[in-house]
C-alpha positions, 0 to 999 in steps of 0.5 A, spaced: 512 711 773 514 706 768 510 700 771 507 692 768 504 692 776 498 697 778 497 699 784 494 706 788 499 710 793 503 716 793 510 714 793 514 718 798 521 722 796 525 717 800 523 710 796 528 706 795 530 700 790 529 694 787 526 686 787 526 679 787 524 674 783 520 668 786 516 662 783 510 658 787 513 652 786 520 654 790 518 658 795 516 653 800 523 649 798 528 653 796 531 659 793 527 663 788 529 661 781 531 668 780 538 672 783 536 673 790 539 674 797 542 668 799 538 662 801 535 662 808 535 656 812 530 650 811 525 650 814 527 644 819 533 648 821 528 654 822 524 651 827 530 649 830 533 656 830 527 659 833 527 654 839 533 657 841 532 665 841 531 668 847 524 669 848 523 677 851 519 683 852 520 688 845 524 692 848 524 701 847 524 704 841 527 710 845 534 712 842 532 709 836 534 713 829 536 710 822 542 713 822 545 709 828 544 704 823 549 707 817 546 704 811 547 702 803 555 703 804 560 703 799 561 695 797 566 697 791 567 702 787 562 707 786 557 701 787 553 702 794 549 696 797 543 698 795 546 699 788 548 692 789 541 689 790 538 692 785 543 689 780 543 682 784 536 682 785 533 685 778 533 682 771 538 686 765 540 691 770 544 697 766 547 701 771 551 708 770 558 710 771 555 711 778 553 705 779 545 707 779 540 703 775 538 706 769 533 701 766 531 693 769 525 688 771 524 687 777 519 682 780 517 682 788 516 677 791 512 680 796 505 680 792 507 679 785 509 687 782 512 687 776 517 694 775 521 697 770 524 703 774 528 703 780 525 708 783 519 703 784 522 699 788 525 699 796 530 695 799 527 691 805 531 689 810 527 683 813 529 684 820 528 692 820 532 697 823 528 698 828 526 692 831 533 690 830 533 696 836 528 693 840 531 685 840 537 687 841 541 691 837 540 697 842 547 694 845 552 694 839 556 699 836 555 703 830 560 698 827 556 693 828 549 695 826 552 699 820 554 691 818 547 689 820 544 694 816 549 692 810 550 684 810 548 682 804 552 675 807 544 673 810 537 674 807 537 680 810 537 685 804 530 684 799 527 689 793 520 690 794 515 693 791 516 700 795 510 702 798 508 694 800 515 696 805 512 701 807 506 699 808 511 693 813 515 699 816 517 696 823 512 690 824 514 684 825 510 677 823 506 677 828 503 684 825 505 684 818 506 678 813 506 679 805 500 680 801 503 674 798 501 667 801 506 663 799 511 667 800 509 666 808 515 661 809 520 663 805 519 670 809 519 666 816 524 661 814 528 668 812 526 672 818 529 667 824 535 664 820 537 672 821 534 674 828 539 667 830 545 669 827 545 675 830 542 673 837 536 677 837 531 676 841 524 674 839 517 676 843 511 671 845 506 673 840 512 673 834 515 667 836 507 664 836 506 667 829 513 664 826 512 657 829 504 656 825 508 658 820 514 654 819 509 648 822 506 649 814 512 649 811 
């Protein structure tokens, strides 16, 4: 493991890629000073944003499997989406004919770990797969959920330290915020800028911790 960022965890064989580089100083007003995903709405637009969700009930997770949301689909070429990312996301990105990363930097954002190999970083979708089923997503077609699971148009695709993802898996922000404090706004002002763009829904306690938030912001 080639890593500047100590951590204790055994990494499963699934763990995937790449991180974000942020600054103190821009995570409450704008876009991290690195390549990142695109911006998400200020924090103004946020609390506007999360009046207008549907405040529902989480749903059921029956039915649920990742491979209803077909993800890290071709983009161009040999390049995936998770390729993508990590080429977006980290600093110096060498990549192969295949397009994979072969050496880099990447800094996530999600509590300051620092890596210089791929396979030390995962790629979050901000809005999981699975709480995307449970608001809502359990009504589209698989056309629509694989462009959910590949939409590097929103902020919806982060790389982050992989078993700080993992520690994440499904919760939403009434469950789980990253360790990193000052990231709280960005991730809120992420998290609601895609839940209203693709009109899914929010449940009580969720919409309560995204509001406490945002009012710092």
């Amino acid at each position: 493991m080639s890593a500047v960022y100590a951590r204790r965890h055994t990494r499963p064989a699934f763990a995937a890629a790449a991180v974000v580089l942020a600054t103190a100083a821009t995570l409450f007003t704008g876009t991290p000073a690195q390549a990142a995903p695109p911006a998400p709405v200020s924090a103004a637009t946020a609390r506007t944003y999360l009046g207008e969700l549907t405040v529902k009930a989480e749903g059921s997770s029956d039915g649920y499997s990742r491979d209803k949301f077909p993800h890290w689909s071709t983009q161009s070429g040999a390049c995936n989406t998770r390729e993508v990312v990590l080429k977006r996301d980290g600093t110096n990105v060498e990549q192969d004919s295949s397009c994979a990363a072969t050496s880099g930097t990447w800094k996530s954002p999600y509590d300051g770990g620092t890596w210089t190999a791929a396979s030390d970083v995962d790629i979050d979708h901000v809005v999981p797969l699975s709480e995307a089923w449970k608001s809502g997503a359990n009504g589209w077609t698989t056309a629509q959920r694989q462009g959910f699971a590949n939409d590097l148009s929103q902020p919806q695709l982060i790389a982050v330290t992989d078993n700080v993802n993992q520690a994440k898996g499904d919760q939403d922000p009434a469950e789980w915020l990253p360790p990193t404090t000052s990231y709280h706004c960005f991730y809120a002002r992420m998290w609601v800028d895609v839940k209203h763009h693709y009109k899914l829904t929010v449940n009580t306690e969720e919409k309560s911790a995204l509001s406490s938030i945002l009012s710092g912001c």
